[in-house]
Backbone bond lengths (Angstrom), bond angles and torsions (degrees), N, CA, C in turn:
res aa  C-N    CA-C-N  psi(-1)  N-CA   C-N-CA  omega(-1)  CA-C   N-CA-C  phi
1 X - - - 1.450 - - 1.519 109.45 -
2 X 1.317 123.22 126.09 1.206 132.19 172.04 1.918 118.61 -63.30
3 X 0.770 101.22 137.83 1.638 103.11 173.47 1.701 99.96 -69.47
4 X 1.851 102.14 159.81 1.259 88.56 162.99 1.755 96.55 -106.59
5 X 1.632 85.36 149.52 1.780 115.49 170.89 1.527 98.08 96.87
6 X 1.954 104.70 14.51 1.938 86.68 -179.66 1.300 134.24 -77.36
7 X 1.119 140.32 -147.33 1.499 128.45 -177.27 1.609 119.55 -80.43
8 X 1.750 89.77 -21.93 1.951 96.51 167.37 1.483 123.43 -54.82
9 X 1.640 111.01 5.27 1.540 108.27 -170.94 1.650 101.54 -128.26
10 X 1.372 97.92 17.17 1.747 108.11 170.25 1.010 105.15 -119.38
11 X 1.533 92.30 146.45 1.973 107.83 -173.71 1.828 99.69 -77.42
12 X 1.559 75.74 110.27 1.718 89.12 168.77 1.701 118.87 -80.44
13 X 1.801 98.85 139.69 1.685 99.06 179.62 1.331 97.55 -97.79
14 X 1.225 109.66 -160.10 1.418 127.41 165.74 1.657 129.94 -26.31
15 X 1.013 127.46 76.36 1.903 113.23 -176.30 1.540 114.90 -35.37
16 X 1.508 104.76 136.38 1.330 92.56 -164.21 1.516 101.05 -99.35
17 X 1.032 113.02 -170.83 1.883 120.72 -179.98 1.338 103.86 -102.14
18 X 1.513 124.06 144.79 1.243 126.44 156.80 1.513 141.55 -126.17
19 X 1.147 93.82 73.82 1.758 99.07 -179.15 1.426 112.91 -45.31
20 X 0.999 133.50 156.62 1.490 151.36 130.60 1.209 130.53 -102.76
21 X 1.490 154.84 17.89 0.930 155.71 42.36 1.560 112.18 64.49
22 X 1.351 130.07 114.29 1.235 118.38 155.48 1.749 115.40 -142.28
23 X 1.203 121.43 -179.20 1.314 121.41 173.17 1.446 109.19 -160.81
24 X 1.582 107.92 163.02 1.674 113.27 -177.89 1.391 108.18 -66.94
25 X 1.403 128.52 135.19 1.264 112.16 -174.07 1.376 109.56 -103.95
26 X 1.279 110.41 147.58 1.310 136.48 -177.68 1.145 135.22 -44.31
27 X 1.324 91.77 -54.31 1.986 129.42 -167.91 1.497 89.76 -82.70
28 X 1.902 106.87 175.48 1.300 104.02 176.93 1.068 105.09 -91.34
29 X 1.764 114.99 145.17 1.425 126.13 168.58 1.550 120.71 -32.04
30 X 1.174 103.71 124.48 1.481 130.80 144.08 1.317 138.61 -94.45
31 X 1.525 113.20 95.68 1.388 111.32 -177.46 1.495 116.82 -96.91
32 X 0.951 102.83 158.64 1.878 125.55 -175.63 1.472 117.10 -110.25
33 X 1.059 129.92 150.67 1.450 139.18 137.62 1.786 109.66 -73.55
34 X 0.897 129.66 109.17 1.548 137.43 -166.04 1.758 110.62 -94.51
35 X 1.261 112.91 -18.28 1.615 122.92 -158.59 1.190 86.05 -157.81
36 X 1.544 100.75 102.64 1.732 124.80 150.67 1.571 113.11 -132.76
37 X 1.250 108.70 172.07 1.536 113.35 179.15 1.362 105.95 -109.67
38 X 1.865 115.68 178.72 1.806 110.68 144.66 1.335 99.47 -138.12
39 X 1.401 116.46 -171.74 1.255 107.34 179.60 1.620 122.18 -105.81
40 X 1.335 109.88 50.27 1.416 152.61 167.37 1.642 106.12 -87.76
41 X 1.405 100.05 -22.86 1.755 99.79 179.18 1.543 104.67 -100.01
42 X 1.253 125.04 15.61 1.331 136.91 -167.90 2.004 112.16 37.05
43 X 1.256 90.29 -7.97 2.173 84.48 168.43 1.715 115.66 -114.61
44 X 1.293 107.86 8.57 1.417 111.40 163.98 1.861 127.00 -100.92
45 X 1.177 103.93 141.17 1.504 103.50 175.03 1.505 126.22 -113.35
46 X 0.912 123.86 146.45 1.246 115.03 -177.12 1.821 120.45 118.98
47 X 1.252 116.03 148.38 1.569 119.15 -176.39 1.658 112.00 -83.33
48 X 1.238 118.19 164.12 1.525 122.85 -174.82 1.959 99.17 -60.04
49 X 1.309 107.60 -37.22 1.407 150.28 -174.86 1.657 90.72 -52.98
50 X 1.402 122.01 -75.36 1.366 117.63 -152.15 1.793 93.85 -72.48
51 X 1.261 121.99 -66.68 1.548 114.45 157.95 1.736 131.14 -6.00
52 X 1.261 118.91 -54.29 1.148 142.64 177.05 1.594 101.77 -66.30
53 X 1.263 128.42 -60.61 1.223 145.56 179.57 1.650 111.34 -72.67
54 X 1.151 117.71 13.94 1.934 121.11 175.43 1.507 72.52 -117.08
55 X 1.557 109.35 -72.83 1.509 103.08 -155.39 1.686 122.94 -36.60
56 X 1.567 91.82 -29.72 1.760 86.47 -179.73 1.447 118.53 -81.89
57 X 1.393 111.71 -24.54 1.395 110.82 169.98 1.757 126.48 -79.29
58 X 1.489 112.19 -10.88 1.070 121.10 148.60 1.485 138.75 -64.58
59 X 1.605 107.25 -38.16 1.848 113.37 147.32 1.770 90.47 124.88
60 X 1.403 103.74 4.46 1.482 110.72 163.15 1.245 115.30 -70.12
61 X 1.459 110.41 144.60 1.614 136.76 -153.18 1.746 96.26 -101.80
62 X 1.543 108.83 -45.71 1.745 100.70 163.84 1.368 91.49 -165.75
63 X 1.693 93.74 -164.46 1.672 107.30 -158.92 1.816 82.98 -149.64
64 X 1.329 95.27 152.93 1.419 130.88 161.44 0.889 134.25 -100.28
65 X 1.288 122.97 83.94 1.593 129.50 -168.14 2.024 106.53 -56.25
66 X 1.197 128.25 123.06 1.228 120.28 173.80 1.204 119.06 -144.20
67 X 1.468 135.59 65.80 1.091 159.96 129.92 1.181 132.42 3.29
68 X 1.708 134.11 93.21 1.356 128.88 -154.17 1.838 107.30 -58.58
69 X 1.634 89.26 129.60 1.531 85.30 -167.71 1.502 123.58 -74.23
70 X 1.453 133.37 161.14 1.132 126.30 170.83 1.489 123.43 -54.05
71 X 1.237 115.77 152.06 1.430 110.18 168.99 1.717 114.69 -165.25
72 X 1.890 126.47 148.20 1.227 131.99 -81.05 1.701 66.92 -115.22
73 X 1.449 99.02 150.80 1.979 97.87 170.45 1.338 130.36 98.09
74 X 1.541 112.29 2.29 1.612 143.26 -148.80 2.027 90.97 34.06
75 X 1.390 135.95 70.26 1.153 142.62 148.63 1.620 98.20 -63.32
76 X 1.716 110.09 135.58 1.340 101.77 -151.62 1.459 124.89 -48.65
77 X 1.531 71.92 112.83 1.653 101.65 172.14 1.286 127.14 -93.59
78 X 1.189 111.25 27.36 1.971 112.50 -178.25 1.691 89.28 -109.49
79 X 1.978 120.78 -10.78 1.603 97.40 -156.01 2.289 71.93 -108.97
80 X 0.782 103.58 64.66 1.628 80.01 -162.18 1.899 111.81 -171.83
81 X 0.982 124.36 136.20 1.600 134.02 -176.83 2.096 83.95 -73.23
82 X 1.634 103.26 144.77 1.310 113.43 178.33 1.787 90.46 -96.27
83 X 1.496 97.78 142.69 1.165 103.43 -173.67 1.815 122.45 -53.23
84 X 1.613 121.55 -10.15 1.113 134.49 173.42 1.290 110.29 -72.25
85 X 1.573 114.15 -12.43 1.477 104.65 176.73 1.823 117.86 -123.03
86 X 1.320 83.31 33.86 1.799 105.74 165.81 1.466 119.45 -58.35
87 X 1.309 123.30 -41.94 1.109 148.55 138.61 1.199 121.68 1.55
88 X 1.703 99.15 -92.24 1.784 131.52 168.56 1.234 98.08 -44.75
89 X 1.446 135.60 -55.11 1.635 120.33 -177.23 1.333 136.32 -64.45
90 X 1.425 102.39 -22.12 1.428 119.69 172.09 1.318 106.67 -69.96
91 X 1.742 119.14 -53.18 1.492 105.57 179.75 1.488 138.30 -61.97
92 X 1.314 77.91 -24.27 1.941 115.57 -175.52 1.614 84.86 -47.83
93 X 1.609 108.69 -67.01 1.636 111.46 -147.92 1.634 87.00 -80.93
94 X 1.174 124.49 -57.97 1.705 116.43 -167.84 1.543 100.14 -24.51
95 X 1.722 117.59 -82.31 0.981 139.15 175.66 1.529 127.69 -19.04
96 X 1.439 117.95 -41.22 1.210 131.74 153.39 1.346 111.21 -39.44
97 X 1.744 93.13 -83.17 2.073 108.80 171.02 1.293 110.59 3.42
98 X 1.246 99.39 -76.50 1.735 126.52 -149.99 1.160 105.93 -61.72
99 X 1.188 118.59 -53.26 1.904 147.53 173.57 1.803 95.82 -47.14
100 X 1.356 120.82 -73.80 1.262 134.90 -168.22 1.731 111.39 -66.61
101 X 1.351 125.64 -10.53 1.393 132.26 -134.23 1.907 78.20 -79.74
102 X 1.004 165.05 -50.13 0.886 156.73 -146.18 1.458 120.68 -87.00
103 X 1.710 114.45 -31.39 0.981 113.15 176.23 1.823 117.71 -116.65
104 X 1.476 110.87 -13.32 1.438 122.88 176.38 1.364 120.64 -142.93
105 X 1.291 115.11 126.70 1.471 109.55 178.91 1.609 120.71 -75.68
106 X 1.581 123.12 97.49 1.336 109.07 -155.68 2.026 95.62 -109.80
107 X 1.669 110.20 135.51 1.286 114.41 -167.72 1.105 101.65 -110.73
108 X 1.301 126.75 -173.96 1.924 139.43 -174.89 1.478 104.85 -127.07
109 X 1.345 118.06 95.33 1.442 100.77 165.76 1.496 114.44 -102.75
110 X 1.429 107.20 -110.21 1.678 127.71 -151.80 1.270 146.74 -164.75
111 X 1.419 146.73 47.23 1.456 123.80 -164.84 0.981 102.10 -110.85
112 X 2.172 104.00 125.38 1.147 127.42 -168.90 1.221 112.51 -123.60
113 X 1.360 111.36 133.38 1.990 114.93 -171.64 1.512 88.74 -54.25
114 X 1.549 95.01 178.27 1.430 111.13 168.41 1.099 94.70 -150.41
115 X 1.391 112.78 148.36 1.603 151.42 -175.31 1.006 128.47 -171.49
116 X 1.098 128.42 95.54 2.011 138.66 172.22 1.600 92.14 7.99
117 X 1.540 100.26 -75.78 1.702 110.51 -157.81 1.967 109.67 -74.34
118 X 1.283 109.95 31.21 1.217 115.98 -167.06 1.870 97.03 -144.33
119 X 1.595 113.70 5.21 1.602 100.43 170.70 1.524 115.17 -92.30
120 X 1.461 114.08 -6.32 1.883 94.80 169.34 1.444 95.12 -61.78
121 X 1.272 113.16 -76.12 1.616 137.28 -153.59 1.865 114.74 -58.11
122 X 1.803 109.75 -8.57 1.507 119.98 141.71 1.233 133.34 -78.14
123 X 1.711 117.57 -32.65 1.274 141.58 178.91 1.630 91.53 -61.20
124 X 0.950 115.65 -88.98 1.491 116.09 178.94 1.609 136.43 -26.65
125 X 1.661 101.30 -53.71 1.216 104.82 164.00 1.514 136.71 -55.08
126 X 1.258 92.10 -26.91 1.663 99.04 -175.27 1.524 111.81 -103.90
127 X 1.533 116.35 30.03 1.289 110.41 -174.79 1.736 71.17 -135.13
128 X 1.077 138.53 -24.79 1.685 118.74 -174.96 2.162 109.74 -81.23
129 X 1.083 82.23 20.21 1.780 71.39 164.57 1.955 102.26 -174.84
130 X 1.051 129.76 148.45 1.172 144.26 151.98 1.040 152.25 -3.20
131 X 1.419 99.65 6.51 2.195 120.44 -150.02 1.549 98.11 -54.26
132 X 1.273 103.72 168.91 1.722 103.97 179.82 1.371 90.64 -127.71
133 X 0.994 144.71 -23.26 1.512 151.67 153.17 1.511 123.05 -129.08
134 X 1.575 123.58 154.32 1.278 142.24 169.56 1.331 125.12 -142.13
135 X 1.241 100.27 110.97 1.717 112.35 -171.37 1.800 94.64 -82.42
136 X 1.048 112.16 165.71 1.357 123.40 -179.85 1.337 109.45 -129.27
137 X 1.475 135.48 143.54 1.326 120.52 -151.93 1.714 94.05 -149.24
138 X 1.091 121.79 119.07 1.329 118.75 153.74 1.701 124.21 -109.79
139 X 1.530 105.63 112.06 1.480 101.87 -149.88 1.787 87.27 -114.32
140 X 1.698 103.63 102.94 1.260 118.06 161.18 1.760 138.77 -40.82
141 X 1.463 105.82 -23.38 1.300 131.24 -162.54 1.652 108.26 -88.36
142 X 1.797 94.77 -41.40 1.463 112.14 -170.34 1.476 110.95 -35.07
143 X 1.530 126.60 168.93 1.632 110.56 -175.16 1.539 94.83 -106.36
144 X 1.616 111.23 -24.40 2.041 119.31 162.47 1.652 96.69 -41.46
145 X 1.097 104.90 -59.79 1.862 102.49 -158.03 1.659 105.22 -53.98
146 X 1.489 103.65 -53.39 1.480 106.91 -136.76 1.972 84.19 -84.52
147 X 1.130 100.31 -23.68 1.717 84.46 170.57 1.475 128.15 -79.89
148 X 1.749 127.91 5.45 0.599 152.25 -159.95 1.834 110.49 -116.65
149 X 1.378 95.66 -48.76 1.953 88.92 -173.38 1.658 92.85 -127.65
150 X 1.529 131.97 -12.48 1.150 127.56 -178.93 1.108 120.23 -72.84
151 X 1.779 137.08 109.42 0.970 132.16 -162.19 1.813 104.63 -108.71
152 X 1.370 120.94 -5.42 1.122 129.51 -173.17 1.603 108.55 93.04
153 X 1.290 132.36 4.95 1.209 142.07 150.58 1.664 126.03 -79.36
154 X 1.490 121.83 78.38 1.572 137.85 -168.90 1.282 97.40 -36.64
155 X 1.572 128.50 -84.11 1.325 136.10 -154.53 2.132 102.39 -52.69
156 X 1.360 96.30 -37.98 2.208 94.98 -176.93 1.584 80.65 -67.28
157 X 1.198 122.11 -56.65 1.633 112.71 -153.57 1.560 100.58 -42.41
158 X 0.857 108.16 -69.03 1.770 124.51 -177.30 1.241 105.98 -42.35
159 X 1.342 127.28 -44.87 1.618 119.68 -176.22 1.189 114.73 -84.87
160 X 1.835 127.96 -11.19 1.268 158.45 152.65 1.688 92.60 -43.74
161 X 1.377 120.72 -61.86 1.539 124.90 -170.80 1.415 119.48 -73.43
162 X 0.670 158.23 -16.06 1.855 169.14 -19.55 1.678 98.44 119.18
163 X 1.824 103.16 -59.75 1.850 89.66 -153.10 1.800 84.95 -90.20
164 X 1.825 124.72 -5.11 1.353 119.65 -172.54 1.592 107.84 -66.96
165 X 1.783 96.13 -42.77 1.640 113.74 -174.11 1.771 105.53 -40.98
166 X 1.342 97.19 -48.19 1.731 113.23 -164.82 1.063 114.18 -70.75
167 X 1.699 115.63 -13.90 1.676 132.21 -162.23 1.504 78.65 -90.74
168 X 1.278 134.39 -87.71 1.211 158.35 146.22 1.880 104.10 31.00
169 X 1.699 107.13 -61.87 1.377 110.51 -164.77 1.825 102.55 -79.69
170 X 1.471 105.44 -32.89 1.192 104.10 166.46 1.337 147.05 -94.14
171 X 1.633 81.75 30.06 2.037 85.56 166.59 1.431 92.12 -111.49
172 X 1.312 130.69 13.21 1.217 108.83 155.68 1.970 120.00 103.28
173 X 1.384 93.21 -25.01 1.462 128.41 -167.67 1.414 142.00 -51.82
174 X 1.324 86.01 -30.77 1.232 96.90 -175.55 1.940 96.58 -156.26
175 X 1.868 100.33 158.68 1.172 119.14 -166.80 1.589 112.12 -69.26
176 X 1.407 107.90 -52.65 1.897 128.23 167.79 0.821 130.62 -145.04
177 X 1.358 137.12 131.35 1.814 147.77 -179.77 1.212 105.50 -66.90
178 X 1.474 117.24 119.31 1.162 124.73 -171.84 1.860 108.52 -91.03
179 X 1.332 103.90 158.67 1.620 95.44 -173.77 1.246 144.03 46.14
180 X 1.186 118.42 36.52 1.253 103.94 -126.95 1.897 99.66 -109.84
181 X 0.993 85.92 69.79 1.688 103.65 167.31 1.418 120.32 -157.90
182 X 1.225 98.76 18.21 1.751 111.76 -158.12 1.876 105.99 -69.68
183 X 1.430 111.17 -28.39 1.431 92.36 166.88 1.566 129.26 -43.02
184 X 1.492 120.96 -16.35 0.992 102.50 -168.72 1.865 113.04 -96.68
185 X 0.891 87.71 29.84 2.088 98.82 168.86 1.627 80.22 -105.19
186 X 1.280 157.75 40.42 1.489 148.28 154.94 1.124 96.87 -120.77
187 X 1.811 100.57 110.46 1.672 110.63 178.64 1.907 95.42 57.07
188 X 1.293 116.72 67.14 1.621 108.21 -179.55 1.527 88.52 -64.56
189 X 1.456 132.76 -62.18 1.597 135.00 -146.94 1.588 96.65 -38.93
190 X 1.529 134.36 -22.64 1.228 138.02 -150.80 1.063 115.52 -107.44
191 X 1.436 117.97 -5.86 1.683 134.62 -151.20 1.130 101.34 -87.20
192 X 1.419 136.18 116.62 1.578 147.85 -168.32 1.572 99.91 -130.87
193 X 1.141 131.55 99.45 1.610 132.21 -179.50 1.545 118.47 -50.21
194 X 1.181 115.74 -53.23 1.233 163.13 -178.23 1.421 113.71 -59.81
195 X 1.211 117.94 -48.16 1.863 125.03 139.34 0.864 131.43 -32.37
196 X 1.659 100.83 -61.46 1.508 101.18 168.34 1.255 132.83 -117.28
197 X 1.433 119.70 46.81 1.484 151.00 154.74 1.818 96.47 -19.05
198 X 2.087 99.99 -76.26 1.515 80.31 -151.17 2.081 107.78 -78.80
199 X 0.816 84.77 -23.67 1.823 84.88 161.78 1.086 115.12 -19.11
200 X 1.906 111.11 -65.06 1.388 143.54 -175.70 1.166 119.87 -53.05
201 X 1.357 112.43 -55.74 1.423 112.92 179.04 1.584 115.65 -78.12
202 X 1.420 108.03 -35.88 1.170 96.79 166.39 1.436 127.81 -42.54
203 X 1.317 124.27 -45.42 1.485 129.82 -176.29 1.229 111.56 -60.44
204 X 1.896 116.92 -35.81 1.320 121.64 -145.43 1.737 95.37 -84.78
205 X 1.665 102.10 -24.89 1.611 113.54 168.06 1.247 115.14 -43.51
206 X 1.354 98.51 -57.17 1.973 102.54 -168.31 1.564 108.47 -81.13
207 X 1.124 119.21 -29.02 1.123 113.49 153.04 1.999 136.14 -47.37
208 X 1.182 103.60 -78.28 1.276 93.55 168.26 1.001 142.55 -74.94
209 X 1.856 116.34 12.69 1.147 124.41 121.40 1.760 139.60 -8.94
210 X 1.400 68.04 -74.68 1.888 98.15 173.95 1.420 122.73 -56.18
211 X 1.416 120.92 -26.84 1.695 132.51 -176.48 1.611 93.46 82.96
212 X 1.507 138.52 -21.14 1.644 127.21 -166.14 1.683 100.93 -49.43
213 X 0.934 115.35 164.69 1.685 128.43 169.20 1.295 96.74 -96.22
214 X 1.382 97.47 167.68 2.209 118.34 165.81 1.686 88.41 -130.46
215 X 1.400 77.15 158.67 1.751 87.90 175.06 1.361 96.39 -112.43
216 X 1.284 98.03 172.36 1.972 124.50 -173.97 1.678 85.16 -130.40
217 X 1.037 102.13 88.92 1.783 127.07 177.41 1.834 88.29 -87.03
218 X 1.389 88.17 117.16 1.895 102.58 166.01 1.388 121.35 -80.12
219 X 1.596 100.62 -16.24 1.796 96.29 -172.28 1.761 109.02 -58.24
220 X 1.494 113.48 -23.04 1.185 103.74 167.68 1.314 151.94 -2.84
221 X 1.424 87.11 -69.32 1.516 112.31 175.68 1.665 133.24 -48.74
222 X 1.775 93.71 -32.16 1.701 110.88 169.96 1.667 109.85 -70.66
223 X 1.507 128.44 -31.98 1.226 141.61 -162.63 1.763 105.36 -67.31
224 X 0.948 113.44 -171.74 1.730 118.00 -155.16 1.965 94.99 -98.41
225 X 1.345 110.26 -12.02 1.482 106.11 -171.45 1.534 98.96 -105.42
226 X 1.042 128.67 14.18 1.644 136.54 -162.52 1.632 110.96 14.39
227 X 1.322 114.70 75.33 1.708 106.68 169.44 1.683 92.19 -165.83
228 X 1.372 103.33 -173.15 1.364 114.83 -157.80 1.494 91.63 -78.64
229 X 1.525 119.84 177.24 1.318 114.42 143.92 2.062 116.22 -125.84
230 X 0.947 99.44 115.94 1.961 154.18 50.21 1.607 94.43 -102.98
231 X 1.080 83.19 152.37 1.871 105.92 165.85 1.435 105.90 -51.67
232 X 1.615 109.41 -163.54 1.325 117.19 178.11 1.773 95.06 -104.55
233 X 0.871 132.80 -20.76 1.190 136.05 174.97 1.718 120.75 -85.02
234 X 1.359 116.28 -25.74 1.517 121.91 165.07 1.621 103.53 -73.18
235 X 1.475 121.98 -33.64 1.391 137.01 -162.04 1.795 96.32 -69.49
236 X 1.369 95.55 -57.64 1.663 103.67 -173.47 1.665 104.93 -47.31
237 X 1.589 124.55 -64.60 0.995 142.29 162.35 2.111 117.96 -6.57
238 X 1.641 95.72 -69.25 1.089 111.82 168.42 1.462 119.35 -69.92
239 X 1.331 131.28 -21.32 1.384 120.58 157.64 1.063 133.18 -57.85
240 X 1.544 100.86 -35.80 1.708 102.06 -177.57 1.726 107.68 -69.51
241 X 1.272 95.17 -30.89 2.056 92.27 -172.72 1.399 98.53 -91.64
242 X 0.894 125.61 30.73 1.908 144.09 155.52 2.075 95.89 47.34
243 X 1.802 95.60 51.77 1.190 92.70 171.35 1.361 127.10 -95.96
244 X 1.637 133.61 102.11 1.529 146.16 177.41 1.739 103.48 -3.69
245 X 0.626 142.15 157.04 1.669 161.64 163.59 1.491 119.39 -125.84
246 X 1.274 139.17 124.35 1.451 157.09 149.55 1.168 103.44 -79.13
247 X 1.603 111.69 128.08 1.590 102.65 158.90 0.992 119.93 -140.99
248 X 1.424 102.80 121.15 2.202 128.03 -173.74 1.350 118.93 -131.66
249 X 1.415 85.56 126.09 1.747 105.09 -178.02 1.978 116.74 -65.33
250 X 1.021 107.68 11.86 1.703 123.23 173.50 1.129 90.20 33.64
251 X 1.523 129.18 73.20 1.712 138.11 159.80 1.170 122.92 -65.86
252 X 1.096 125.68 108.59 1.754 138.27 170.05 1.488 109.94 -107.57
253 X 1.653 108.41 3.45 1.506 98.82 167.60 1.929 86.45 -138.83
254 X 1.514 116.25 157.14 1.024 118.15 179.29 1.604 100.69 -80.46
255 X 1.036 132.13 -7.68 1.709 103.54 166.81 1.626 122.96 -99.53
256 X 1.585 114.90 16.66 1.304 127.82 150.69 1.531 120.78 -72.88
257 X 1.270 105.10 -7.64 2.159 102.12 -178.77 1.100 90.42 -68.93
258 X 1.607 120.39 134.67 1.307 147.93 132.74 1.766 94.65 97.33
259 X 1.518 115.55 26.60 1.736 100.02 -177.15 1.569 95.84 -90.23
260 X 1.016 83.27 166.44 1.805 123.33 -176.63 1.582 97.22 51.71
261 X 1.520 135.18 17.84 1.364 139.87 159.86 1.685 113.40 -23.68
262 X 1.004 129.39 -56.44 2.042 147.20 -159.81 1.406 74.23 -79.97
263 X 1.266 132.27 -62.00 1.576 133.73 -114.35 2.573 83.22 -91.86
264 X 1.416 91.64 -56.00 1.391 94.21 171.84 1.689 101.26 -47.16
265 X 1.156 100.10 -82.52 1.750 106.13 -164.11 1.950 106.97 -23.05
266 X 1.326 115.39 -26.54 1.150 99.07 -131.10 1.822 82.94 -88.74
267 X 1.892 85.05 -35.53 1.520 92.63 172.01 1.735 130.98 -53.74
268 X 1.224 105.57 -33.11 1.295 99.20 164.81 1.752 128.41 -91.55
269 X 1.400 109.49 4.02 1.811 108.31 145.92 0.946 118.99 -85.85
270 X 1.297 109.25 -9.46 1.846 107.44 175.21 1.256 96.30 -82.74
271 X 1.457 140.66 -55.17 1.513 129.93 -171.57 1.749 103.32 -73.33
272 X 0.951 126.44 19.79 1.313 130.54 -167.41 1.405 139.31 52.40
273 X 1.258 112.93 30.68 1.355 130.45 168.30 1.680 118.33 -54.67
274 X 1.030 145.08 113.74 1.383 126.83 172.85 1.572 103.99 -107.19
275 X 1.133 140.16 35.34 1.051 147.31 158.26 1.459 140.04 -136.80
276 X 1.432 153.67 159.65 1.272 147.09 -176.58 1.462 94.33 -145.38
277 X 1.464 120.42 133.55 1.211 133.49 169.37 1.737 127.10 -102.40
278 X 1.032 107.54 158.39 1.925 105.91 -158.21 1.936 78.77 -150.73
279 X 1.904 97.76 145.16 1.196 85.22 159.99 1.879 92.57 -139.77
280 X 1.708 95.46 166.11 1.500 117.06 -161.96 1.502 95.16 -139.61
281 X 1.312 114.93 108.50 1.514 128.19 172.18 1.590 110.93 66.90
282 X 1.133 116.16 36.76 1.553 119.27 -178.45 1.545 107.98 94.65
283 X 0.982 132.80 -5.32 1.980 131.94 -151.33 1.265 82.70 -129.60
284 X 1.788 106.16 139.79 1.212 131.11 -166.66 1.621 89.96 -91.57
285 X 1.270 124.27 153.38 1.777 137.63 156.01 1.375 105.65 -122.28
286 X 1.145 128.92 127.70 1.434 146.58 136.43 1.236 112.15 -42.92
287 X 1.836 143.87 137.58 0.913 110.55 135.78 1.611 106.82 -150.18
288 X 1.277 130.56 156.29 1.354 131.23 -155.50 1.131 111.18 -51.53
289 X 1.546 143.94 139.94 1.278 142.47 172.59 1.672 104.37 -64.40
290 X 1.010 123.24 -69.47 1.645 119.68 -176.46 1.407 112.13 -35.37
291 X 1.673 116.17 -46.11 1.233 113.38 -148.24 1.607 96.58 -94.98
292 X 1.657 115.77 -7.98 2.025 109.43 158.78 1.507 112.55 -85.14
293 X 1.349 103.90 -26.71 1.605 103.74 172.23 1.079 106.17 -51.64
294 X 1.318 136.21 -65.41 1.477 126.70 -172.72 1.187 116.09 -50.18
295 X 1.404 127.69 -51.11 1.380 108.62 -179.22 1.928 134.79 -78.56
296 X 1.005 89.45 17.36 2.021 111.66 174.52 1.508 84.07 -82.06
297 X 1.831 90.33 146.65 1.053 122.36 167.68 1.831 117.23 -88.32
């Protein structure tokens, strides 16, 4: 059964392809901003334009527009574009493209909640238009979620978030889980890492299973626990199960493109990462950490 307002009532383009598949790339690095907003999410400010214009003064090559996606029922719809204006976002970003095509390569992606009872009506959506990336988002805070698996028990909630992430990598759905430690702003004063270690790894199992990436989201740093999200200790975790990393500053203002960029990178040669991944039309790229460091501004 179709939802009403689901993606079956948007003019679908082309189905796109999805490799998983990646390799070290060859050519010289191209880095991205991967996680930006518009103000289609009603909490971002700023033009496709002013975005475009940090990224270049940052020494970024392009940006990924990824825009919290619509979804069917007005499910909160005050943090979110109504699916009638799926449309408007596509032109929004095309339009940019075209405008920018000379000096920035600017793409159309995605960040889409996840919820068991929300994979017809994702399946669909993300096959009616073109995305070049899709972050996957499980947002603990949401008032959809927490009325849904929140029973008023902190520690299940949290392990509720962990086995969702893993639900998430194995529908297949999306390119990388964005944030993906964010339960722990729930009840932060309470947040013990180390508690929930095997929770953690458990997920990070079924996960890199899957080949999906996690991102090393910088907005972190503004939040009440001052660090990235994943931590440096979820990060370590994911190295050992040789899981890919994205890293986006989740910009809702255009002078967040590309912040704490050096400061991430540096963190993941310290956990021993020698790589940073970017994706372009669904297909993952590798590309050397040293050799994007150099080109940041």
């Amino acid at each position: 059964m179709i939802l009403q307002g689901s993606a079956a009532s948007l003019p679908c383009r082309n189905q796109i392809a999805r490799p998983r598949k990646s390799s070290i790339s060859s050519t010289k690095p191209i880095f991205y901003e991967s996680h930006m907003h518009t103000t289609l999410c009603r909490h971002a400010t700023g033009s496709v334009d002013d975005y475009a214009r940090q990224a270049v003064e940052r020494g970024l090559k392009g940006i990924t527009v990824t825009c919290h996606c619509p979804l069917p029922n007005k499910i909160d719809h005050r943090n979110r574009m109504a699916p009638d204006e799926l449309d408007t976002y596509v032109d929004l970003v095309f339009r940019a493209a075209s405008k920018w095509r000379s000096r920035l390569d600017i793409r159309m992606g995605m960040e889409s909640d996840f919820a068991p009872f929300l994979i017809p009506y994702l399946t669909e959506l993300h096959e009616a238009h073109p995305f070049s990336y899709i972050l996957g988002s499980v947002h603990p805070q949401a008032e959809y979620f927490r009325e849904q698996y929140d029973t008023g028990d902190t520690p299940a909630y949290r392990r509720t978030y962990y086995r969702m992430l893993a639900e998430a990598a194995e529908t297949g759905l999306f390119d990388c889980l964005s944030h993906p430690d964010l339960v722990k702003y729930i009840d932060r004063a309470e947040w013990n890492f180390d508690f929930y270690a095997p929770v953690i790894e458990e997920s990070l199992d079924r996960i890199a299973a899957t080949g999906t990436c996690m991102e090393l989201n910088t907005a972190g740093h503004l939040m009440s626990l001052r660090e990235y999200s994943p931590s440096r200790a979820q990060l370590k975790m994911m190295h050992q199960r040789r899981i890919p990393v994205v890293v986006g500053a989740d910009a809702h203002v255009a002078g967040r493109v590309g912040d704490h960029f050096k400061e991430a990178l540096d963190l993941l040669s310290n956990i021993n990462y020698r790589t940073v991944s970017i994706f372009l039309d669904r297909e993952r790229r590798d590309l050397d950490i040293e050799q994007v460091r150099r080109t940041l501004h």
